[in-house]
Short mmCIF file of the C-alpha atoms (twelve columns), coordinates in Angstrom:
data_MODEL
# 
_entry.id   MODEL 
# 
loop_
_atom_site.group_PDB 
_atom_site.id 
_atom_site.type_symbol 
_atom_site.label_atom_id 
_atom_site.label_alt_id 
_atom_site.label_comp_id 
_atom_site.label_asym_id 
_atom_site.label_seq_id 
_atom_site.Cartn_x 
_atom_site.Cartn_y 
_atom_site.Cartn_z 
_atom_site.pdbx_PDB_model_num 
ATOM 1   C CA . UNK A 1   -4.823  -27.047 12.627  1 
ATOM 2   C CA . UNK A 2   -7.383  -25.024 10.365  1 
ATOM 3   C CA . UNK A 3   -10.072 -22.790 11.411  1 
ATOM 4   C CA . UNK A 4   -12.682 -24.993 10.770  1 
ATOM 5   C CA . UNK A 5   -10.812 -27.690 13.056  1 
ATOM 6   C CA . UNK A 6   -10.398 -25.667 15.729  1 
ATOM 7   C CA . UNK A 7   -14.106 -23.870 15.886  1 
ATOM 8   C CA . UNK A 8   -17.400 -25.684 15.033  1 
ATOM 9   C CA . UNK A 9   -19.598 -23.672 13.099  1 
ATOM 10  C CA . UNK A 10  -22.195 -23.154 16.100  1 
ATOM 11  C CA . UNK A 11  -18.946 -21.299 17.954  1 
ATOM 12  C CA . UNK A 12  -18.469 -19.237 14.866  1 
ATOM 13  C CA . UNK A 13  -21.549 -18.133 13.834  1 
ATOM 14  C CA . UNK A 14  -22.025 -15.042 16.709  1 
ATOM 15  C CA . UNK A 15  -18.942 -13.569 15.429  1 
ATOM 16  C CA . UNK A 16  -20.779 -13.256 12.113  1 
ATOM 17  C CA . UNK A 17  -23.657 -11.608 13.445  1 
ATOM 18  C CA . UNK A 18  -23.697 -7.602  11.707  1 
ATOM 19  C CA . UNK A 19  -24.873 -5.084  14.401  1 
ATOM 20  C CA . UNK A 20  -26.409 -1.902  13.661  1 
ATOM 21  C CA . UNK A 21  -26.350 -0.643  17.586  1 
ATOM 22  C CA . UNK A 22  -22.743 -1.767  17.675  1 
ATOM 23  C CA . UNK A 23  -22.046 -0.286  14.277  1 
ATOM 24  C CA . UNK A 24  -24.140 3.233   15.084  1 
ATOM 25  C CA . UNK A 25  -22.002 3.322   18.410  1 
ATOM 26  C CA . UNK A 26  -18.581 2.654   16.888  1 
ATOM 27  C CA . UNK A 27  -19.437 5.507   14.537  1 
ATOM 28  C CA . UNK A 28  -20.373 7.888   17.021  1 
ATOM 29  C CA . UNK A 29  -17.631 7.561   19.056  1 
ATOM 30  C CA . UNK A 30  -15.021 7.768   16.102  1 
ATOM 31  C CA . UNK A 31  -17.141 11.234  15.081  1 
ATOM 32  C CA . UNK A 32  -16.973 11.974  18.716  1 
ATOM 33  C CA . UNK A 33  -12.978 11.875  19.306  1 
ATOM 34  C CA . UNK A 34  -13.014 13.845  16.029  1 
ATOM 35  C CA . UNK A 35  -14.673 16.689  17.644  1 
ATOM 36  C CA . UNK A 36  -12.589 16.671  21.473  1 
ATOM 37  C CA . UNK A 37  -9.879  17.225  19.273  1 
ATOM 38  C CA . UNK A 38  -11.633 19.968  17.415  1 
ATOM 39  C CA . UNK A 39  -12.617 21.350  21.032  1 
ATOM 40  C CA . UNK A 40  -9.120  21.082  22.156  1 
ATOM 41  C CA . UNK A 41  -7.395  24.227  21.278  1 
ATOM 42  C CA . UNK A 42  -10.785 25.934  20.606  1 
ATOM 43  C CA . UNK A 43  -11.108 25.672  24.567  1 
ATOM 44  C CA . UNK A 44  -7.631  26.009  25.477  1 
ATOM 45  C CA . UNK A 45  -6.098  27.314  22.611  1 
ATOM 46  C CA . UNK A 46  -1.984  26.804  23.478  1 
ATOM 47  C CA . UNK A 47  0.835   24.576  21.728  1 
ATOM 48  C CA . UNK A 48  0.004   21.251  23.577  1 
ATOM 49  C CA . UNK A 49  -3.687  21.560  22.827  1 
ATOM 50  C CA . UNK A 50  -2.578  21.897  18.642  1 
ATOM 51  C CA . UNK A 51  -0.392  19.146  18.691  1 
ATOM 52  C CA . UNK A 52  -1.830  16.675  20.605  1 
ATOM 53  C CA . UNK A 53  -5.650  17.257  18.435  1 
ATOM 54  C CA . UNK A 54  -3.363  17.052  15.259  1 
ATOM 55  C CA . UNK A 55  -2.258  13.521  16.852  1 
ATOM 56  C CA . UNK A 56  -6.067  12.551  17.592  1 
ATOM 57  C CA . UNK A 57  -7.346  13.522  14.220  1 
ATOM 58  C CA . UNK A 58  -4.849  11.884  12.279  1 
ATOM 59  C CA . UNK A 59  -5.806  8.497   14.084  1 
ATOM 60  C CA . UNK A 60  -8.996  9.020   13.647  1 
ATOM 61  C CA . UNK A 61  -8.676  9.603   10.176  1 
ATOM 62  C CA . UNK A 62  -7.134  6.160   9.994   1 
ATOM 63  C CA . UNK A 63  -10.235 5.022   12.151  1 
ATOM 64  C CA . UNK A 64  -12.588 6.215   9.710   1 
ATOM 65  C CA . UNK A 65  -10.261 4.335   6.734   1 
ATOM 66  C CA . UNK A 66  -11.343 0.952   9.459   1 
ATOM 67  C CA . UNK A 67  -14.961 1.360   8.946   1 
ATOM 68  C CA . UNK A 68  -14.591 2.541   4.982   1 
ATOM 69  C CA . UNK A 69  -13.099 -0.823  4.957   1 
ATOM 70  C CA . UNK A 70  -16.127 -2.904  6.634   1 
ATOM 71  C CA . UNK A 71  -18.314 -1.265  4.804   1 
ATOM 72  C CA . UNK A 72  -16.496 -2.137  1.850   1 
ATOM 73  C CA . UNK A 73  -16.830 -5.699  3.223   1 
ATOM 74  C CA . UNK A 74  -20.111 -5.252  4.019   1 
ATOM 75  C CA . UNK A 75  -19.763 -5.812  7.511   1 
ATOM 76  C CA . UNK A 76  -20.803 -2.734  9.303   1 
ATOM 77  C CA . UNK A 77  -24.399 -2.417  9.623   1 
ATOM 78  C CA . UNK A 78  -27.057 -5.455  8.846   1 
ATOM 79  C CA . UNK A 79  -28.635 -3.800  5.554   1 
ATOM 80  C CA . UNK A 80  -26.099 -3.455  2.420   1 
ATOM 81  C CA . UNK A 81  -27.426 -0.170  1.155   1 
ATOM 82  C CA . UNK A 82  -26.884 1.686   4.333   1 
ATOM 83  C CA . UNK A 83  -23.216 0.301   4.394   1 
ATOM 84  C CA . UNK A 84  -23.073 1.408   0.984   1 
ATOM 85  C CA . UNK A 85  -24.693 4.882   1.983   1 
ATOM 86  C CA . UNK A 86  -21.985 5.713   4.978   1 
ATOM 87  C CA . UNK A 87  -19.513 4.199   3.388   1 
ATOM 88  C CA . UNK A 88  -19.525 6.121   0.194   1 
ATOM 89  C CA . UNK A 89  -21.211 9.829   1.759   1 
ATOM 90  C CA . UNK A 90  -19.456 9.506   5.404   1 
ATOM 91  C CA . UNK A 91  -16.312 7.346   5.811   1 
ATOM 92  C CA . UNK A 92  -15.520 7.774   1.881   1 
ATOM 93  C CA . UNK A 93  -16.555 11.470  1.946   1 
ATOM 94  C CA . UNK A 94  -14.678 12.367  4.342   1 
ATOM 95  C CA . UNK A 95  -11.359 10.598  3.135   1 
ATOM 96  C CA . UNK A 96  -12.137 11.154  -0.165  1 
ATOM 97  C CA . UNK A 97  -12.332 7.854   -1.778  1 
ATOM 98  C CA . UNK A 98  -14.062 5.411   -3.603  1 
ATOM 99  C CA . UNK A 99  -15.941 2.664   -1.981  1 
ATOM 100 C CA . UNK A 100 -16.526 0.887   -5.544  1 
ATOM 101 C CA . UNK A 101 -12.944 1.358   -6.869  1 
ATOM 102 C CA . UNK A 102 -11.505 0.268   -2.966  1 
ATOM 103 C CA . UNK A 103 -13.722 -2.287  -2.942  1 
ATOM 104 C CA . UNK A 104 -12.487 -3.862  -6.076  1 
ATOM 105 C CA . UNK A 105 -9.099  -3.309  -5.015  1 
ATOM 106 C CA . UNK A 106 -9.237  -4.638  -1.955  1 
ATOM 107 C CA . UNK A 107 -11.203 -7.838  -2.659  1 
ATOM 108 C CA . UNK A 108 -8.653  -9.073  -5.285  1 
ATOM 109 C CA . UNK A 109 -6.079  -8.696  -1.973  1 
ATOM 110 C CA . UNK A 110 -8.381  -10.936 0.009   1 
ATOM 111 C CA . UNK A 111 -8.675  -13.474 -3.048  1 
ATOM 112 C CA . UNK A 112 -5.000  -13.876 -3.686  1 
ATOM 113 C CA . UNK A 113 -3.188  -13.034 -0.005  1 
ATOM 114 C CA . UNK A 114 -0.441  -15.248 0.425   1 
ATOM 115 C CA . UNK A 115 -0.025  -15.384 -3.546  1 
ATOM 116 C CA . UNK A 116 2.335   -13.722 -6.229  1 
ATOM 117 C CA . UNK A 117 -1.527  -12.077 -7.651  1 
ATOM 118 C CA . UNK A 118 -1.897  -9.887  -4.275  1 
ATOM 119 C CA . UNK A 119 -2.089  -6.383  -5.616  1 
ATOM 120 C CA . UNK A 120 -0.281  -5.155  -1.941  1 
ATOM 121 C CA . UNK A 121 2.326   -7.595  -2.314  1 
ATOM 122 C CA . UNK A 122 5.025   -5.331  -3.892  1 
ATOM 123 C CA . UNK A 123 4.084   -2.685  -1.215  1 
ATOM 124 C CA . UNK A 124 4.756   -5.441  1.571   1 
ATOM 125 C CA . UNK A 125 8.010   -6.249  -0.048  1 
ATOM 126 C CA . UNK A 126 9.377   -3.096  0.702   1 
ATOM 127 C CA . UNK A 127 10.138  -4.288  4.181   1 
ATOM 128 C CA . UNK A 128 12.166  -5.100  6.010   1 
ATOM 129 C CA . UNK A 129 13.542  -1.966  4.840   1 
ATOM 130 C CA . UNK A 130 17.618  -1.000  5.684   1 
ATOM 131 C CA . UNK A 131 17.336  1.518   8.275   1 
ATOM 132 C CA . UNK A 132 18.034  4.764   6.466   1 
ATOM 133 C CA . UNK A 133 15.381  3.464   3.999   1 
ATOM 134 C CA . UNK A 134 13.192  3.561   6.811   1 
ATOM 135 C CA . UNK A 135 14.114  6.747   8.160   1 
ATOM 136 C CA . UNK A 136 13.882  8.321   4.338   1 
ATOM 137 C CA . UNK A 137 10.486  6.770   4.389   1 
ATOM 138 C CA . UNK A 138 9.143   7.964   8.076   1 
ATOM 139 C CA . UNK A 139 10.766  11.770  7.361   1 
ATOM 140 C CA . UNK A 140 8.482   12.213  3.929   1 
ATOM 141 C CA . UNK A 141 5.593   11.010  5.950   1 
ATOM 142 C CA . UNK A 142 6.019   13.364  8.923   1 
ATOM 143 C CA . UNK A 143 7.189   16.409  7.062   1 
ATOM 144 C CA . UNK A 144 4.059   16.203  4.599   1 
ATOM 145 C CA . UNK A 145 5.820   15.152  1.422   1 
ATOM 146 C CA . UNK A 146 3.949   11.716  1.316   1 
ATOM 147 C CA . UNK A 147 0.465   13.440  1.939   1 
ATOM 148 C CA . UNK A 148 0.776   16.065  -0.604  1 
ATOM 149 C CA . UNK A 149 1.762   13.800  -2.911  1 
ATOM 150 C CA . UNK A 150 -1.547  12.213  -2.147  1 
ATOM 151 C CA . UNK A 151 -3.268  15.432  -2.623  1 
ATOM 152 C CA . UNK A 152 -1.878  15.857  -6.126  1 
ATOM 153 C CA . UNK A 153 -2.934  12.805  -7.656  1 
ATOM 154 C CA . UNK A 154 -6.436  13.058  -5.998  1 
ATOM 155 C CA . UNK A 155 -6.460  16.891  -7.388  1 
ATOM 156 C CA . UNK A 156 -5.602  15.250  -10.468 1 
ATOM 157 C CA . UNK A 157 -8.725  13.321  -11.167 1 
ATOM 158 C CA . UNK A 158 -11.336 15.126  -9.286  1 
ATOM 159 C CA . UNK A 159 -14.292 15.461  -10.565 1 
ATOM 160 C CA . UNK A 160 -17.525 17.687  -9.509  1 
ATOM 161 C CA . UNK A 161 -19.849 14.716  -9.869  1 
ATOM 162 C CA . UNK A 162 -18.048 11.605  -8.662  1 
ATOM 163 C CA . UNK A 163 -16.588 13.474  -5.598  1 
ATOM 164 C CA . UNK A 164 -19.715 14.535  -4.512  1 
ATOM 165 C CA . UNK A 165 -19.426 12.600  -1.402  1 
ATOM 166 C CA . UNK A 166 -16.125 15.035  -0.378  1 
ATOM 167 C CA . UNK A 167 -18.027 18.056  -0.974  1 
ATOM 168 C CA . UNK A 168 -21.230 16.896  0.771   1 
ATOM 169 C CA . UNK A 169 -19.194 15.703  4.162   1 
ATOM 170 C CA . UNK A 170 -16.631 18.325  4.190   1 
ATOM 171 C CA . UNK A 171 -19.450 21.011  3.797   1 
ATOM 172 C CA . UNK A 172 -21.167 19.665  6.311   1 
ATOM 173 C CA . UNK A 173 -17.942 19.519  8.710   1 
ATOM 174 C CA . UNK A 174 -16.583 22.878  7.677   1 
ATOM 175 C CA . UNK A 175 -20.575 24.613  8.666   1 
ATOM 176 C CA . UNK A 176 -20.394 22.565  12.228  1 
ATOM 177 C CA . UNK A 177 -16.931 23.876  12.644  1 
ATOM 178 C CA . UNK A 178 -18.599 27.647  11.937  1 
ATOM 179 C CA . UNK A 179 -21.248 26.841  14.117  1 
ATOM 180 C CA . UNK A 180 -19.447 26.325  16.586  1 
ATOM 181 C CA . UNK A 181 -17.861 29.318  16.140  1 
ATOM 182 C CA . UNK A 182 -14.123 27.874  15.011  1 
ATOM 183 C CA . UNK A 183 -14.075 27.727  11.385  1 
ATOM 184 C CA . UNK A 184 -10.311 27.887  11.893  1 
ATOM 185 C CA . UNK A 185 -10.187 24.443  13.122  1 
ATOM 186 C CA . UNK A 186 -11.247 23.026  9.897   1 
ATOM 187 C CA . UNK A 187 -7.137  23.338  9.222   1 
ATOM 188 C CA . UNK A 188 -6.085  21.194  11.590  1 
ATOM 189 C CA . UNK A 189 -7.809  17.982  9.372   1 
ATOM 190 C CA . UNK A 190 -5.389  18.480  6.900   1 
ATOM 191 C CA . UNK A 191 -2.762  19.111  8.923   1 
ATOM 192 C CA . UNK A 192 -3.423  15.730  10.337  1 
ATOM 193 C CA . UNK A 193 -3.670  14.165  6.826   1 
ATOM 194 C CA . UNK A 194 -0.564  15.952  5.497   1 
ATOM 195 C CA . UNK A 195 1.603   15.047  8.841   1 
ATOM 196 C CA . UNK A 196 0.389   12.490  10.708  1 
ATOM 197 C CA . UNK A 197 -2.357  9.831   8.878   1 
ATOM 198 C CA . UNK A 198 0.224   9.241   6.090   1 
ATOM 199 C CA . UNK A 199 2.748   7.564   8.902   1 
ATOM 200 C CA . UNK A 200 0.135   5.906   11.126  1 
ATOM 201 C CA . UNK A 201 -1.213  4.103   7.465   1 
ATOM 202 C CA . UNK A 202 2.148   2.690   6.659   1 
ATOM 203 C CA . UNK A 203 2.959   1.782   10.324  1 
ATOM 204 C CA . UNK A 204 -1.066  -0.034  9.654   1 
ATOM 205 C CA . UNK A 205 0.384   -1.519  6.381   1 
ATOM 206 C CA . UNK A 206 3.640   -2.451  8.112   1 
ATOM 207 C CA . UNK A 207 2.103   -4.426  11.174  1 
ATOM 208 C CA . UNK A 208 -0.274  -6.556  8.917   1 
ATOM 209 C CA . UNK A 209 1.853   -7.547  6.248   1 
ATOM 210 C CA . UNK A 210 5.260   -5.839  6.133   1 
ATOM 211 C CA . UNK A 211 6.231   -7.892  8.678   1 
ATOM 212 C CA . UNK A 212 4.553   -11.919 8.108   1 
ATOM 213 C CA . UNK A 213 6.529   -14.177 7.826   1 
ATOM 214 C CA . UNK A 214 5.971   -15.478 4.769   1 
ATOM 215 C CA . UNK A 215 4.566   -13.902 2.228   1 
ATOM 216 C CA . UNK A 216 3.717   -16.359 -0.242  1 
ATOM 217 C CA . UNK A 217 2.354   -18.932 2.148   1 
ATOM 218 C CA . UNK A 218 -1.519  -19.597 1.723   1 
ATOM 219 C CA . UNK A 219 -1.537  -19.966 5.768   1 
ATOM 220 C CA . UNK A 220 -2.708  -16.640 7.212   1 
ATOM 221 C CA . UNK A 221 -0.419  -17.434 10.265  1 
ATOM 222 C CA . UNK A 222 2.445   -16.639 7.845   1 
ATOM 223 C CA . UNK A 223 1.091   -14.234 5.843   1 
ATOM 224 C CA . UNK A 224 -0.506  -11.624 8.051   1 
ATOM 225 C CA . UNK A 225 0.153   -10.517 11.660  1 
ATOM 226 C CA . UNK A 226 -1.683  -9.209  14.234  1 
ATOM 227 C CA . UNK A 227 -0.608  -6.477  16.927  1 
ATOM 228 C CA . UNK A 228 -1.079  -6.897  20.415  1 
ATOM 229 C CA . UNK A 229 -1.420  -2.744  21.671  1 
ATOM 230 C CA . UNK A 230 -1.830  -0.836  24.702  1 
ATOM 231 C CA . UNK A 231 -4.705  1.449   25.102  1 
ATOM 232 C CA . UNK A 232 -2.695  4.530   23.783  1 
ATOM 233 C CA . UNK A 233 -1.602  2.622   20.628  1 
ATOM 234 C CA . UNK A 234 -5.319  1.927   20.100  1 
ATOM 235 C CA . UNK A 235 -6.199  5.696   20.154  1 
ATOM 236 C CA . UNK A 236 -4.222  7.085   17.936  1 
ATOM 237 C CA . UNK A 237 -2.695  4.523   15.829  1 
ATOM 238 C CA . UNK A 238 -4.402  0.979   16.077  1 
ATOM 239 C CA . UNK A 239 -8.128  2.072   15.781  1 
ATOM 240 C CA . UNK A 240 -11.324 0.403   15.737  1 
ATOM 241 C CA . UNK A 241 -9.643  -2.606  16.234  1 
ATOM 242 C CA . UNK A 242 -7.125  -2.883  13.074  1 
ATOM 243 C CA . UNK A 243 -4.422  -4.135  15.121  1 
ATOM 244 C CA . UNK A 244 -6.283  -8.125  14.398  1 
ATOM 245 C CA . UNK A 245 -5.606  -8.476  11.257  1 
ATOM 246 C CA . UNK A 246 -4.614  -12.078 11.287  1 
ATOM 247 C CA . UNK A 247 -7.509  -12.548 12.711  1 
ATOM 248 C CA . UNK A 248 -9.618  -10.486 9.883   1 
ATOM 249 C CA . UNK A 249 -8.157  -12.249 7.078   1 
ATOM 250 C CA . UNK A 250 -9.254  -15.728 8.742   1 
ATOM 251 C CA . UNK A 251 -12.592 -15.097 8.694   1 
ATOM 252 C CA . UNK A 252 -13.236 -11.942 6.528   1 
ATOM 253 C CA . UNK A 253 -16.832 -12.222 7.698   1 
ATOM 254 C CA . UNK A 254 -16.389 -10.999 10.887  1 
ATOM 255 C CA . UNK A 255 -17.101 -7.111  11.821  1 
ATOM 256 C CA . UNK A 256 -14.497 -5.286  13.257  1 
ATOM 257 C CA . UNK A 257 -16.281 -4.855  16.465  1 
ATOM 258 C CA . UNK A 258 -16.039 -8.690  17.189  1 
ATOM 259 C CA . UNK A 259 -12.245 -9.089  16.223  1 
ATOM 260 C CA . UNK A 260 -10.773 -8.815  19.535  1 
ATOM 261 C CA . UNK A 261 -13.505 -11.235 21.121  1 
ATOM 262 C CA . UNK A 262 -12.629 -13.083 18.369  1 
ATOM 263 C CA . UNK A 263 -8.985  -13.539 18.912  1 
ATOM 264 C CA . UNK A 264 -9.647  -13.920 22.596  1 
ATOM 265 C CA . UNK A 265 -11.263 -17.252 21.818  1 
ATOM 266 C CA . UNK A 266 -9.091  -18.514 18.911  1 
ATOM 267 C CA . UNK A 267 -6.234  -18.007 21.692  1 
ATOM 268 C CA . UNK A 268 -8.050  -19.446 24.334  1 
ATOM 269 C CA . UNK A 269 -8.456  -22.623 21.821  1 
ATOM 270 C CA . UNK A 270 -4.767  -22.887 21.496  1 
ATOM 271 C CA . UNK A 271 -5.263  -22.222 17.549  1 
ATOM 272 C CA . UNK A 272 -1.924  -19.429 17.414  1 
ATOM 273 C CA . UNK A 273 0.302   -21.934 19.107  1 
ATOM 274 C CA . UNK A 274 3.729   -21.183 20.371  1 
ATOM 275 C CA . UNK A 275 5.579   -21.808 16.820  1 
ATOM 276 C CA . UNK A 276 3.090   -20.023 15.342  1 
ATOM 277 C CA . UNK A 277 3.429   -17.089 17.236  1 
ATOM 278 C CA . UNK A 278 7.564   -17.251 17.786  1 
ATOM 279 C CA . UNK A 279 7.382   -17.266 13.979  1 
ATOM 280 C CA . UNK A 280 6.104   -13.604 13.708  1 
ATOM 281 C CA . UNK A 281 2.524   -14.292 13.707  1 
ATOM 282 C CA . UNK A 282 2.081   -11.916 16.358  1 
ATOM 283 C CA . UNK A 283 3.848   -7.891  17.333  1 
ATOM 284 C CA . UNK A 284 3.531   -6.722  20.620  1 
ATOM 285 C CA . UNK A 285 3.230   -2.941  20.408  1 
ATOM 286 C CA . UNK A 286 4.284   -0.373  17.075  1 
ATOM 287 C CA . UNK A 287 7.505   0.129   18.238  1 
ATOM 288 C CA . UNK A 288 8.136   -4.111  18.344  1 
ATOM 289 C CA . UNK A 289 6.638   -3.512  14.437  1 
ATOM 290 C CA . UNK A 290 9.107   -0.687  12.934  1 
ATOM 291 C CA . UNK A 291 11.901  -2.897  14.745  1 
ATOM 292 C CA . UNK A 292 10.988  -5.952  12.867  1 
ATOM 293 C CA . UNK A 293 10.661  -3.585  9.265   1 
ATOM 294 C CA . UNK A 294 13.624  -2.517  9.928   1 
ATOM 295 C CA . UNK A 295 16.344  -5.038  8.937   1 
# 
């Protein structure tokens, strides 16, 4: 069964639909979490309050990289210069990227998924990995190794002009933070991004693709997964939706606001099937993903 026999185009055309009052309200509350965990240990400054806004930032962070990616798609807000605008000055400010370059990237992944041409392919052939591969690979993510790597090759080619977007969003974050009267706090982002965003990505990376079933199959079903998460798994790891990515790489089109409606209906149609899903289309829960990438 294909996508097109199993929804009429009627059926699939609301999940198209771009909203910018969905959009504006999936931003605030990602910029919202962002600053609880800034107000944390500002308002109850202790070891708890450190660790566990460490934990919410570095999820966000990875919820921000979810909306960098619809705009990349185009899929955030109804006008394409304004999901060019936050996409470059907000969500790629912020993490410091390129919408252009990512964009690129990312659509050449979305061209040739299920192909020996996807650029992510050799990355999703690193798992299953043996389990002290794993463990070598979770310990330079938590103990910062994998982030400032990061750090070095993006201090490598900065530039003044074409990171303007960093410098604009982090000024503005740093002069809230000094408004508010806790400059200090603008620390704990990069504490976030050197200990905890680098292992939530790959944990990302490994539910979506490090763990399909087939690689080189052109059916999504084999190629991609989705992850079926509690509520705590969707704040601080599976953000903003990210955990349907089967679903996302069916119909790109859709905004990531609409995925989970989305996969409630293709489910609902019987379109997933029982093979389908006993074959690995689906994880239920992180901890069901590292046990699967780990062989």
């Amino acid at each position: 069964m294909t996508l097109e026999d199993c929804l009429t185009a009627a059926e699939m055309r609301p999940f198209l639909v771009r909203s910018d009052g969905r959009a504006a309200w999936v931003t605030a509350f990602n910029l919202g979490v962002a600053a609880a965990a800034f107000a944390l240990p500002a308002l109850w400054l202790n070891p708890l309050t450190l660790v566990l806004a460490v934990l919410l930032l570095g999820g966000r962070q990875l919820g921000l990289a979810v909306l960098y990616h619809d705009c990349a798609h185009r899929l955030f807000f109804k006008a394409r210069p304004l999901n060019d605008w936050v996409g470059t000055w907000l969500f790629g400010g912020l993490l410091n990227t390129s919408l252009a370059r990512y964009r690129a990237y990312h659509l050449e992944h979305h061209r040739h998924a299920g192909t020996e041409q996807d650029p992510d392919l050799d990355m999703a052939n690193a798992y299953p990995a043996s389990p002290a591969s794993m463990r070598r690979k979770l310990k330079r993510d938590l103990t910062g190794q994998t982030g400032l790597k990061d750090l070095r090759r993006q201090a490598a080619s900065f530039r003044l002009g074409r990171n303007a977007p960093f410098w604009a969003s982090h000024t503005a974050m740093l002069g809230l933070l000094g408004l508010a009267g806790i400059p200090w706090a603008y620390l704990l982002w990069w504490v976030a991004y050197l200990f905890v965003y680098q292992a939530v990505s790959r944990i990302r990376f490994m539910s979506e693709h490090g763990v399909a079933a087939n690689r080189l199959s052109l059916d999504a079903r084999e190629n991609t997964c989705t992850t079926l998460v509690s509520w705590w798994e969707r704040l601080f790891i599976g953000p903003n939706f990210v955990n349907y990515h089967l679903e996302h790489h069916l119909q790109a089109g859709v905004p990531c606001y609409r995925l989970r409606r989305f996969h409630n209906l293709l489910k609902e149609k019987g379109f997933f099937g029982e093979a389908t899903e006993s074959a690995g289309c689906f994880s239920h829960g992180y901890l069901n993903v590292l046990r699967k990438a780990t062989a």
